[in-house]
PANUKOL-920547 format. One record per residue (C-alpha): residue in one letter; x, y, z. Coordinates in steps of 0.1 Angstrom, whole numbers, plus 5000, padded with zeros to 4 digits. Example, Ala and Ser with C-alpha at 12.3 -4.5 7.8 and 13.67 -1.06 7.14 Angstrom:
[r 'A', [5123, 4955, 5078]]
[r 'S', [5137, 4989, 5071]]
END
This chain:
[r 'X', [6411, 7295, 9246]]
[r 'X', [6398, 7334, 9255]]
[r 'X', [6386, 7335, 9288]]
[r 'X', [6351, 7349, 9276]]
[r 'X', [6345, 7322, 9255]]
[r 'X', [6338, 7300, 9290]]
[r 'X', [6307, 7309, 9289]]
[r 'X', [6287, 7302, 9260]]
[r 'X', [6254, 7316, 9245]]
[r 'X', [6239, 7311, 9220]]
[r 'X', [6235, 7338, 9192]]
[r 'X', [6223, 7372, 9204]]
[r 'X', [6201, 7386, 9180]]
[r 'X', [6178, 7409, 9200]]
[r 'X', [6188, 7447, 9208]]
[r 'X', [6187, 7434, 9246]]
[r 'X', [6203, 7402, 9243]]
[r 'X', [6241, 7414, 9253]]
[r 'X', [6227, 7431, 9282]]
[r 'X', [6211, 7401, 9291]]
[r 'X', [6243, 7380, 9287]]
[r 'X', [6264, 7407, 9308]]
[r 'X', [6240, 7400, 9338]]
[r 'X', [6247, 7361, 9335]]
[r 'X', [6283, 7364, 9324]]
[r 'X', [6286, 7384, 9363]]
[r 'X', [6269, 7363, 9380]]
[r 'X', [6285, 7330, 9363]]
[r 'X', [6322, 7349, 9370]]
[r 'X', [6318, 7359, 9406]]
[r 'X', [6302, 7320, 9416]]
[r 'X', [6333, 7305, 9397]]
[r 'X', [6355, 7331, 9419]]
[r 'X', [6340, 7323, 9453]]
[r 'X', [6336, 7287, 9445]]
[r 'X', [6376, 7287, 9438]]
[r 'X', [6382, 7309, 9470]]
[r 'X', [6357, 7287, 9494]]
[r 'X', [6369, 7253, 9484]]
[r 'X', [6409, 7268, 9484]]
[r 'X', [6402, 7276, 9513]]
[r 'X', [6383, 7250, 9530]]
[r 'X', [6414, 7224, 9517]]
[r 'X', [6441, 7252, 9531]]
[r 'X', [6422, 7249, 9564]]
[r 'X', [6421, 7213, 9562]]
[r 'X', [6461, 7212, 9557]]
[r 'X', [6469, 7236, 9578]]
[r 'X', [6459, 7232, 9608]]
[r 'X', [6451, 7191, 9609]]
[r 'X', [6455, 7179, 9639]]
[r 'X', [6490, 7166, 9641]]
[r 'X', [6491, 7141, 9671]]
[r 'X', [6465, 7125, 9701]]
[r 'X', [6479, 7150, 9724]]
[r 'X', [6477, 7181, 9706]]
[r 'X', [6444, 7202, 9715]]
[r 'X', [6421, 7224, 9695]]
[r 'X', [6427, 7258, 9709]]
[r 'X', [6394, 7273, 9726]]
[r 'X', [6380, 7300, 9699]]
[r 'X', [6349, 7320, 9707]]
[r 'X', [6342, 7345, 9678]]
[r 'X', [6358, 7374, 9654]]
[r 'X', [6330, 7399, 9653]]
[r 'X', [6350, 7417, 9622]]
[r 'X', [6353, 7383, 9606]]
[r 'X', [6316, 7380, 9611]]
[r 'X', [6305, 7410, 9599]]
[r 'X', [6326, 7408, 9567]]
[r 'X', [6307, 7371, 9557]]
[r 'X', [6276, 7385, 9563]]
[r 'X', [6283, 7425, 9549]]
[r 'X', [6301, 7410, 9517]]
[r 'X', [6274, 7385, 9503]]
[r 'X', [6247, 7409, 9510]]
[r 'X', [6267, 7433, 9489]]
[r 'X', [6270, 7413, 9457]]
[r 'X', [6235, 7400, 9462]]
[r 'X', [6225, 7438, 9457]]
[r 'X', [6248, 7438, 9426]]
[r 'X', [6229, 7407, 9412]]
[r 'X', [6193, 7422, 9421]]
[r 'X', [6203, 7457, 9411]]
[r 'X', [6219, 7449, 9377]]
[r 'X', [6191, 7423, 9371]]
[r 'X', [6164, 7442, 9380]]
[r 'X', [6177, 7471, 9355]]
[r 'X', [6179, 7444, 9327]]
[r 'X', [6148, 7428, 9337]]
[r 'X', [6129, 7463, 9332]]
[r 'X', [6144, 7472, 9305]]
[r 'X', [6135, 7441, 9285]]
[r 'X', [6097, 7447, 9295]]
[r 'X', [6093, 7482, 9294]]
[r 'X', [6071, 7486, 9264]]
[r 'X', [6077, 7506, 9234]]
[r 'X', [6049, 7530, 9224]]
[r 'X', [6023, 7506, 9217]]
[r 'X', [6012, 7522, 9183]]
[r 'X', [6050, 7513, 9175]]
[r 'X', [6052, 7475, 9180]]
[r 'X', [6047, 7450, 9154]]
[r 'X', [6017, 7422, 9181]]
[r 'X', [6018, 7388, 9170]]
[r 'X', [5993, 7361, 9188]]
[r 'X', [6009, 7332, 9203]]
[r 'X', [5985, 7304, 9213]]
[r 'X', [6002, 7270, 9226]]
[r 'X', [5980, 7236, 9228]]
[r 'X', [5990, 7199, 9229]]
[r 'X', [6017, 7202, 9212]]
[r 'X', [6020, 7233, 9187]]
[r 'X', [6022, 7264, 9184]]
[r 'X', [5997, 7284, 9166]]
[r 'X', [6004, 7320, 9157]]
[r 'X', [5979, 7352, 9144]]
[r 'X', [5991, 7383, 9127]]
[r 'X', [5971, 7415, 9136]]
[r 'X', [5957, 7421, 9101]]
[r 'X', [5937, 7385, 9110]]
[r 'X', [5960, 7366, 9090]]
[r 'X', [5974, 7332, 9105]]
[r 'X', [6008, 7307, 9092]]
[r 'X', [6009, 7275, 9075]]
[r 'X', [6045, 7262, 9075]]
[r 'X', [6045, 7265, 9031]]
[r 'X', [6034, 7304, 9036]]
[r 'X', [6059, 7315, 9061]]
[r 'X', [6089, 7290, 9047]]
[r 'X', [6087, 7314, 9016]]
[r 'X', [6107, 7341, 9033]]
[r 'X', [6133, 7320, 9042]]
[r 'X', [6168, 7339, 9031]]
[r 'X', [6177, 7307, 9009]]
[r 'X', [6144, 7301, 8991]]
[r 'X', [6152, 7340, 8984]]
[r 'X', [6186, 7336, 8975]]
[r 'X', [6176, 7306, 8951]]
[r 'X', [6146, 7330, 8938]]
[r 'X', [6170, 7361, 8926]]
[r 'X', [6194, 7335, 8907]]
[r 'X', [6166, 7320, 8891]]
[r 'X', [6153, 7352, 8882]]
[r 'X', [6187, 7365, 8869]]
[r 'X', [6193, 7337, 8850]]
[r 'X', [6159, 7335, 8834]]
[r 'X', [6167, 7372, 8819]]
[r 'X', [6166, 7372, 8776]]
[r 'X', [6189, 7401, 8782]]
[r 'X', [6213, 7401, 8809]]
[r 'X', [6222, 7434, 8819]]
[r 'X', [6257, 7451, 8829]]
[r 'X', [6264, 7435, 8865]]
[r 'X', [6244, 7404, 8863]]
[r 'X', [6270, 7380, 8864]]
[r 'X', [6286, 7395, 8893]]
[r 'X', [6254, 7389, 8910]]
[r 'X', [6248, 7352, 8905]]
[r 'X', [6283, 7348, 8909]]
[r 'X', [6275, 7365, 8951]]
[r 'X', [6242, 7348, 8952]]
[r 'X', [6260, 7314, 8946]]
[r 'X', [6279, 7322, 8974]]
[r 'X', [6253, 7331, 9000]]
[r 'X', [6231, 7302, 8992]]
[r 'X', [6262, 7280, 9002]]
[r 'X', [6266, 7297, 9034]]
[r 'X', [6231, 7290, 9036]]
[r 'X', [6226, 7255, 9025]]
[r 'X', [6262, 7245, 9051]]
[r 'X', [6237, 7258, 9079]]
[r 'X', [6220, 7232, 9096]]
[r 'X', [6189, 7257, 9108]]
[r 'X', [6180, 7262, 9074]]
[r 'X', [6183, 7233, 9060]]
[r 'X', [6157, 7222, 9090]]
[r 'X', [6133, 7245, 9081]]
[r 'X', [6134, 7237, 9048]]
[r 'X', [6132, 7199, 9057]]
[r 'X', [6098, 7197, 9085]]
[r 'X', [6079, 7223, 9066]]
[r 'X', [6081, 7197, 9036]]
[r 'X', [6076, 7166, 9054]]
[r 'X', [6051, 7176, 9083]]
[r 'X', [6030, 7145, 9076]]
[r 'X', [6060, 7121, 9086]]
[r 'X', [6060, 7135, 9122]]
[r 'X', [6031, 7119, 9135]]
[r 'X', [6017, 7099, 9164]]
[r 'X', [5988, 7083, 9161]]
[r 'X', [5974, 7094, 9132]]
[r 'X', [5980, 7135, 9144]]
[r 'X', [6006, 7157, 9140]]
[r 'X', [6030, 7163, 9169]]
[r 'X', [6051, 7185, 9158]]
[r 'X', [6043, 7221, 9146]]
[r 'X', [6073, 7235, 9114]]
[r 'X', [6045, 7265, 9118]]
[r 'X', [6075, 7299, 9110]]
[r 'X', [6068, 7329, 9127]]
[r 'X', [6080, 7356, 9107]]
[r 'X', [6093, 7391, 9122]]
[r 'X', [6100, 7424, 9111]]
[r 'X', [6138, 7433, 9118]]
[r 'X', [6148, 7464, 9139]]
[r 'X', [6107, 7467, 9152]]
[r 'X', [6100, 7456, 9184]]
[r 'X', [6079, 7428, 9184]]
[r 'X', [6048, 7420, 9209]]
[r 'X', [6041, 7387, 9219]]
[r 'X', [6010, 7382, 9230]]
[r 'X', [6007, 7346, 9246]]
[r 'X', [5980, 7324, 9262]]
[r 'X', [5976, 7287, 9258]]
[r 'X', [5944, 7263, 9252]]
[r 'X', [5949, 7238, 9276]]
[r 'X', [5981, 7232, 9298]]
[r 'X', [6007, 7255, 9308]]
[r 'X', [6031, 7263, 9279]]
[r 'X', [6060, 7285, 9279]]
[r 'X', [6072, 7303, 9248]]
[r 'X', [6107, 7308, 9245]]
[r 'X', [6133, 7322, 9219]]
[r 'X', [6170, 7317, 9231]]
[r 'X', [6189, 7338, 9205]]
[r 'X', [6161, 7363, 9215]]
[r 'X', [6167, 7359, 9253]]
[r 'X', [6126, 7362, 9258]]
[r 'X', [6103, 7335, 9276]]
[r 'X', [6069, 7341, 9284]]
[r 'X', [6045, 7314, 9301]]
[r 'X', [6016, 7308, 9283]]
[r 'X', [5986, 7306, 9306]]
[r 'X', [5951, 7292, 9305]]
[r 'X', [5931, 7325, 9304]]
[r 'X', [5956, 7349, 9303]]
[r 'X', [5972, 7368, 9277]]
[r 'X', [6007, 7373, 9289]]
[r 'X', [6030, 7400, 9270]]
[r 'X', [6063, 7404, 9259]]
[r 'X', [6089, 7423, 9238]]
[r 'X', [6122, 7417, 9219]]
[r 'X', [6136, 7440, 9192]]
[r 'X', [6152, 7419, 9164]]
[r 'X', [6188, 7431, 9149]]
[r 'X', [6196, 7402, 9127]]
[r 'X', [6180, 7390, 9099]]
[r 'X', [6178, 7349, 9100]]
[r 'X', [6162, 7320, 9110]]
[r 'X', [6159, 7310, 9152]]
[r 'X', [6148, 7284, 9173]]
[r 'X', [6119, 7285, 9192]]
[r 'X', [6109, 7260, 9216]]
[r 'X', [6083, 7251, 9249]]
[r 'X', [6104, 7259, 9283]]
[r 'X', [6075, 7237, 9301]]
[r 'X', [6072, 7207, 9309]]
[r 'X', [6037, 7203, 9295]]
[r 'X', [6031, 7164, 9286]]
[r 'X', [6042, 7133, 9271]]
[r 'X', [6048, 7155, 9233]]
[r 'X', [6063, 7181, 9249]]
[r 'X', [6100, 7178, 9228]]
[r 'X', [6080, 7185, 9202]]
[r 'X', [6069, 7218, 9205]]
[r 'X', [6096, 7231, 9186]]
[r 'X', [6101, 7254, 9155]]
[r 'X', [6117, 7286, 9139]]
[r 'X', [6111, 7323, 9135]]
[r 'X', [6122, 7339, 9106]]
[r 'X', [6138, 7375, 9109]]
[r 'X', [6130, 7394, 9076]]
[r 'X', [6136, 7430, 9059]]
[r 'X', [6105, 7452, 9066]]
[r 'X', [6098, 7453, 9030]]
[r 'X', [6095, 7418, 9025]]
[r 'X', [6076, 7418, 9061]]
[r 'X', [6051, 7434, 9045]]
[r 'X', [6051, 7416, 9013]]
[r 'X', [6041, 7381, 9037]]
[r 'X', [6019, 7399, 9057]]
[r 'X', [6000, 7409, 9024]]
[r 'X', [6001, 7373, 9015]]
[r 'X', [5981, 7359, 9049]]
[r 'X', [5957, 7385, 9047]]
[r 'X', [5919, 7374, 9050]]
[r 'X', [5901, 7377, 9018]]
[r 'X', [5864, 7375, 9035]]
[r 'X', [5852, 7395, 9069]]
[r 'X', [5880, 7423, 9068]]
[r 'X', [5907, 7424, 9091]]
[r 'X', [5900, 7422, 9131]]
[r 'X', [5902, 7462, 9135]]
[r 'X', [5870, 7457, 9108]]
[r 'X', [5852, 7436, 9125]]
[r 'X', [5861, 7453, 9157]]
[r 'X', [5847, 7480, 9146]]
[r 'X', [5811, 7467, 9135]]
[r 'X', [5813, 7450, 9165]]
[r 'X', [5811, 7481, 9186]]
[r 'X', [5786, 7490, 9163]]
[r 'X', [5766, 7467, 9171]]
[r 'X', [5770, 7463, 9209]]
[r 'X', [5794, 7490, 9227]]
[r 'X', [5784, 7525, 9206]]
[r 'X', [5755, 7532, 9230]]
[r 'X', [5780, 7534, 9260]]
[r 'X', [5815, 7540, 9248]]
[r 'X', [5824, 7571, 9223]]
[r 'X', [5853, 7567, 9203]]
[r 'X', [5852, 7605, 9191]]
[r 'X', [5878, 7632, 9215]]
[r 'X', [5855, 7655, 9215]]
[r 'X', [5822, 7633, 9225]]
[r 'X', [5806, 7641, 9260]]
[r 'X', [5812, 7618, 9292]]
[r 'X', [5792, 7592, 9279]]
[r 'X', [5777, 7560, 9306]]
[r 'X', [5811, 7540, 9295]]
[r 'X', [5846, 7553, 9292]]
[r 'X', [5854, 7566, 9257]]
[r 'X', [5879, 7546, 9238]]
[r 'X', [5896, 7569, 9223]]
[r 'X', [5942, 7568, 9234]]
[r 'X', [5926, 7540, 9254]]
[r 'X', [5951, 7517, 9237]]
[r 'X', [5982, 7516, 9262]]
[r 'X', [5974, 7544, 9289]]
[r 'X', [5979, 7543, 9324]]
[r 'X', [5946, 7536, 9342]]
[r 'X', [5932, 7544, 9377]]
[r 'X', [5910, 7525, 9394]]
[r 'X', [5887, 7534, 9427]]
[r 'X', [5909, 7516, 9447]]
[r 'X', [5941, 7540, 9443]]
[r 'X', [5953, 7509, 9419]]
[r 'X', [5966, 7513, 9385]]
[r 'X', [5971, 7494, 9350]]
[r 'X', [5982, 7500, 9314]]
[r 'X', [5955, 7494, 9293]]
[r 'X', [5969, 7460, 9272]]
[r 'X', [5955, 7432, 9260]]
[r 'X', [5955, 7415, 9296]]
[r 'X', [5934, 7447, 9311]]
[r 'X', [5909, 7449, 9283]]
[r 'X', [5898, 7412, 9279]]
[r 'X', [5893, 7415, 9320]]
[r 'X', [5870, 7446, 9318]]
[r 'X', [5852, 7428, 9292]]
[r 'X', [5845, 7396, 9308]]
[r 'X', [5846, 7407, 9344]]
[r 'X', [5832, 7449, 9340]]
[r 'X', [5832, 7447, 9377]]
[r 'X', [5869, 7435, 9386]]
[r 'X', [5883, 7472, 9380]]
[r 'X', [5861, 7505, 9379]]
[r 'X', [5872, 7537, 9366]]
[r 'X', [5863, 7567, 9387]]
[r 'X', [5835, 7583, 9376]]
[r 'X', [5822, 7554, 9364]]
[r 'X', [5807, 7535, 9397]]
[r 'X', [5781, 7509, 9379]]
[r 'X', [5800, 7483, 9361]]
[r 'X', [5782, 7472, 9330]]
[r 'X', [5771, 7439, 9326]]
[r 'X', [5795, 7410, 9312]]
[r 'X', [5791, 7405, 9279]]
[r 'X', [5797, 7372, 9274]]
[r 'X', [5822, 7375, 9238]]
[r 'X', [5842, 7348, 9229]]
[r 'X', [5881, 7349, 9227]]
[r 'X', [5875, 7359, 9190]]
[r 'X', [5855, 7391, 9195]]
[r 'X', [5874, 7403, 9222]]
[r 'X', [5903, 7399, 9200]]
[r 'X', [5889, 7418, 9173]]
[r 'X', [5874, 7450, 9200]]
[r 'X', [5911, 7452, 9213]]
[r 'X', [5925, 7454, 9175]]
[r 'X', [5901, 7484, 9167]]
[r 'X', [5908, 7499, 9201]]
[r 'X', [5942, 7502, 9189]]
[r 'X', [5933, 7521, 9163]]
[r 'X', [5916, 7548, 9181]]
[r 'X', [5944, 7570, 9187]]
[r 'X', [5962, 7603, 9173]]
[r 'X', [5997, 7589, 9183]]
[r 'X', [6016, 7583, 9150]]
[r 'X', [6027, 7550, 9144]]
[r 'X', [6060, 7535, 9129]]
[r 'X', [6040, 7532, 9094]]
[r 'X', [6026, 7570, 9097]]
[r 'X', [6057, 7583, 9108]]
[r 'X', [6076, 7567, 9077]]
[r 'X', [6052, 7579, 9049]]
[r 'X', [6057, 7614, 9066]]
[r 'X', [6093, 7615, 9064]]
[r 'X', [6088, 7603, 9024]]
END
């Protein structure tokens, strides 16, 4: 057995998911090194010098100041090593990406599911996002090529590969999961109510993804272990974080918290798709009625927030500060503090004006009382107030 298959993870599929690994792989090496070299050593001690006979006596030993030191220099050392190369990881897995870049997703835990909102308003039932799984697709393209009145040159060759991959696929026990729960939903039940939610969440690959996660009740915790992201999901807060994925495929996602009698349950799979067909299935969930939350966002300000905030560069200093590049800057507040304008720092200047002031802007207006909904929908069409190109813009230029 290779020595670096000791220490097992599970699958990396995120950009920073090695880096991640390297960090625990150090600190999992050097603890099995000292615990070798402190229990070696404590047993050589122990043999060594035993005491032989009743008359023998323990020689009088006051202290080795260099021996000293070295206990107390050494550990200190390699804790440095775990906080320095830690602390490195640990940024680098939150430092945003340019916010007009990432792909956010709403996460919202309850007793026991996990709901999840795309920004185009659209939400998941476990049918919709199953589609995308790689063997209903496989299965799809065979159908289709074997439907055809008149094969072409090639065709053959083709089932003949896509026979293949949907046995890989069908001898792996994640798919056949997530083909089985989003079928039989009904039969995991307690009481009359579902307890467990087959709900897919469904991910662009090679975009970094936002998270954006709260909870309705408890405290939740939304993990991804192949993604090597967790993020507790708080009453009242909308906590954020980010994972790039490099492998298309389907994941487990679970609840890391402890968060009632259901808990086990809160289980369920993210599905890692081509862009294209990431944009086919966002397509598919969009709302047919209302528009999309940047829409409604939009009348929204209309309606309330256009008297006091300009969304316009070029507009005069106005009684609010003008949206526009809102969306991700660094903000300063009276008290020498600062912020990055995200979802967390927007809903709190919404619902509390008061908590945060800008300079130049000493009276706080007065709360505004929106629901989760219609802050939701302000912060999407904030977003959109900016002349930062985004992945999509960026794309369509180079074409």
């Amino acid at each position: 057995m290779k020595l670096d298959n000791i220490f097992r993870y599970s699958e990396a599929a995120s950009a920073h998911a090695k880096e991640v690994d390297s960090v625990g792989s150090l600190i999992n090496w050097l603890s099995v090194v000292f615990f070798v070299l402190i229990i070696g050593l404590m047993l050589y001690f122990m043999i060594r010098y035993r005491r032989r006979s009743e008359n023998e006596k323990t020689p009088h030993i006051s202290h080795n100041l260099i021996l000293e030191i070295a206990w107390s220099v050494i550990p200190l050392a390699i804790i440095l090593v775990f906080f320095v190369r830690g602390y490195k990881t640990f940024i680098n897995v939150m430092q945003p990406a340019p916010y007009a870049q990432s792909e956010d997703i709403y996460v919202t835990g309850s007793m026991w599911k996990w709901d999840f909102e795309y920004t185009n308003g659209g939400a998941v039932s476990s049918q919709d996002s199953v589609k995308l799984s790689p063997l209903k697709i496989a299965k799809a393209q065979r159908k289709a090529l074997q439907k055809k009145s008149t094969p072409e040159q090639g065709d053959d060759q083709k089932i003949v590969a896509l026979d293949k991959r949907i046995t890989e696929l069908e001898s792996d026990p994640k798919f056949n999961n997530l083909s089985y729960f989003s079928k039989n939903q009904d039969l995991f039940s307690k009481d009359g109510k579902s307890i467990l939610s087959p709900k897919v969440l469904t991910v662009p690959i090679n975009t970094p993804i936002r998270l954006v996660v709260t909870s309705k009740d408890v405290l939740h915790s939304f993990a991804i272990p192949a993604m090597r992201v967790k993020r507790d999901a708080v009453p009242g807060q909308k906590r954020e974080f980010m994972f790039t994925p490099i492998k298309e495929g389907v994941y487990y996602y679970t609840c890391n918290e402890m968060c009632g009698t259901d808990h086990a349950f809160m289980v369920g799979w993210m599905n890692v798709v081509s862009k294209e067909e990431y944009a086919k299935f966002k397509e598919s969930i969009k709302p047919k009625e209302g528009g999309t939350p940047a829409e409604i966002g939009e009348r929204l300000w209309e309606r309330n927030c256009k008297s006091c905030h300009a969304i316009d560069p070029k507009a005069p200093k106005g009684i609010g500060p003008n949206w526009w590049n809102l969306w991700g800057s660094e903000r300063t507040f009276t008290d020498g503090t600062k912020a990055i304008a995200d979802h967390q720092y927007l809903s709190d200047s919404i619902n509390d004006p008061a908590k945060q002031i800008v300079p130049g802007y000493a009276v706080p207006m007065p709360a505004q009382g929106l629901n989760e909904v219609q802050i939701k929908n302000l912060i999407e069409f904030i977003k959109t107030l900016s002349d930062k190109p985004s992945e999509e813009k960026s794309e369509e230029a180079a074409k």
